[in-house]
C-alpha positions in Angstrom: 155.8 143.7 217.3 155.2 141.2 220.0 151.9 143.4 221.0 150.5 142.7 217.5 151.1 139.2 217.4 149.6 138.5 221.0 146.5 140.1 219.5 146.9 138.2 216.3 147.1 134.9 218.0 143.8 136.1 220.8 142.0 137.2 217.8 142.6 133.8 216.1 141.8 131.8 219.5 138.1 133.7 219.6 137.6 132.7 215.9 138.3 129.3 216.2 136.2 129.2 219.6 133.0 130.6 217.7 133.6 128.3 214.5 133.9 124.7 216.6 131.2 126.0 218.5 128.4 126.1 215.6 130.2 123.2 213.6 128.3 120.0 213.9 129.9 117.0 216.0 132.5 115.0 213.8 130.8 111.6 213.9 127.7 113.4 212.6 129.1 115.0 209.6 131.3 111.9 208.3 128.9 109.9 205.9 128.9 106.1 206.2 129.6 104.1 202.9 129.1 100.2 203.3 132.3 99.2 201.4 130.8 95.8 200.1 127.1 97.1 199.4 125.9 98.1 196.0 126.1 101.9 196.7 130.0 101.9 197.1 130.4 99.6 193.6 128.4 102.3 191.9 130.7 105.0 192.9 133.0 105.9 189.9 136.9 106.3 190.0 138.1 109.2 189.8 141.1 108.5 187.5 138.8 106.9 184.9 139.3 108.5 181.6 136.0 110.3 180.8 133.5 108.0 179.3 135.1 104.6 180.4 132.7 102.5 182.1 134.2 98.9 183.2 132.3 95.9 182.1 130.1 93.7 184.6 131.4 91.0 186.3 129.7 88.7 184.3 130.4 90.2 181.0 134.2 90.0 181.8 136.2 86.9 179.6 138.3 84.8 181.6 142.2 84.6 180.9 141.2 80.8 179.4 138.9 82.2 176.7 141.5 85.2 175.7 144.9 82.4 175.6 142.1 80.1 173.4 141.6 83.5 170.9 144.8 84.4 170.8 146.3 80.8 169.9 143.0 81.0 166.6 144.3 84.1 165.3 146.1 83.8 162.0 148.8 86.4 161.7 149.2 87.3 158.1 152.8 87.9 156.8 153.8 91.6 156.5 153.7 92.5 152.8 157.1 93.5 152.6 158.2 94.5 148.9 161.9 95.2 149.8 164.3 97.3 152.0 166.5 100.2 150.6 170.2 102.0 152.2 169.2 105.0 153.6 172.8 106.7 154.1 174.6 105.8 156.7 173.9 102.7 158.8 169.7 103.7 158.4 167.6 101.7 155.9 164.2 101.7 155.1 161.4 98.6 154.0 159.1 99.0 151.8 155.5 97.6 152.6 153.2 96.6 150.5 150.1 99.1 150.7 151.3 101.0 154.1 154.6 102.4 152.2 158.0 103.2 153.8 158.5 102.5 157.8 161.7 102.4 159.4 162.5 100.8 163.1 160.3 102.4 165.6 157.7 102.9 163.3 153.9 101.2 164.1 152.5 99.5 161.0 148.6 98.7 160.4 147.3 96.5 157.9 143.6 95.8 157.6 142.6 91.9 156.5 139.6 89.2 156.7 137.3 92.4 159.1 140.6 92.6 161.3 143.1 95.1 162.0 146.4 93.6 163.0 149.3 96.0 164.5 153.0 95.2 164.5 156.0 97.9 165.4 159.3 97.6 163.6 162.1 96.1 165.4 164.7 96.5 163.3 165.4 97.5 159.2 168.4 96.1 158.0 169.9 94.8 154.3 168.5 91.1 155.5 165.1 92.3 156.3 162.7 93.0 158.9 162.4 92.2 162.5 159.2 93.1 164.1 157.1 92.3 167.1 153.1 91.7 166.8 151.4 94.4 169.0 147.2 93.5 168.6 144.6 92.5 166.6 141.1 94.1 166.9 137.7 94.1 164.9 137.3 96.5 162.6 134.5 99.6 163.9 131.4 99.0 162.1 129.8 102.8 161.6 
């Protein structure tokens, strides 16, 4: 047993011998990427989702301009038609044109070109909580 793996180990010396000696020197093989030239800003990220490219610098809105758009948009009030007992402790709202929704539940409502988002808080016999998620233009096809 100890035979075989002294040749193991003298066969495995002579095979890294002959590979280091026909591999080129390290500092040769290594490419050289200027970090702040335009070659390394056109490499892509690997943990991009396929398709995403990221806008230019000068096309990006500053913070300023997004807190001025967000303060402009009009929220419309949720069309909410009533809430009914479930069984149990659960009830369920009724929403005008998106139907029933229960907490948890994501609604969508489409008004003025805009899609405006909210997720249900809570559904009790008082009401409605909910929490405004986004607004976004509607896709023109």
């Amino acid at each position: 047993m100890i035979k075989r793996f002294s040749q193991f180990v003298a066969v495995f010396a002579a095979l890294i011998a002959v590979v280091s000696n026909g591999a080129p020197a390290p500092a040769q093989s290594i490419p050289r990427i200027d970090v702040h030239g335009d070659e390394f800003a056109a490499l892509r990220d690997p943990f991009w989702p396929v398709g995403y490219n990221p806008l230019p610098e000068e096309e990006k809105i500053e913070q300023t301009k997004i807190a001025d758009l967000k303060a402009r948009i009009n929220w419309p009030a949720l069309p909410l038609r009533g809430v009914t007992h479930a069984g149990g402790k659960r009830f369920i709202a009724i929403i005008d044109g998106v139907g029933l929704v229960e907490a948890g539940d994501i609604v969508v409502v489409e008004q003025d070109g805009l899609i405006y988002r909210w997720i249900i808080d809570k559904v009790s016999a008082d009401g409605i909580n909910s929490t405004r998620l986004d607004v976004t233009g509607k896709v023109q096809n």
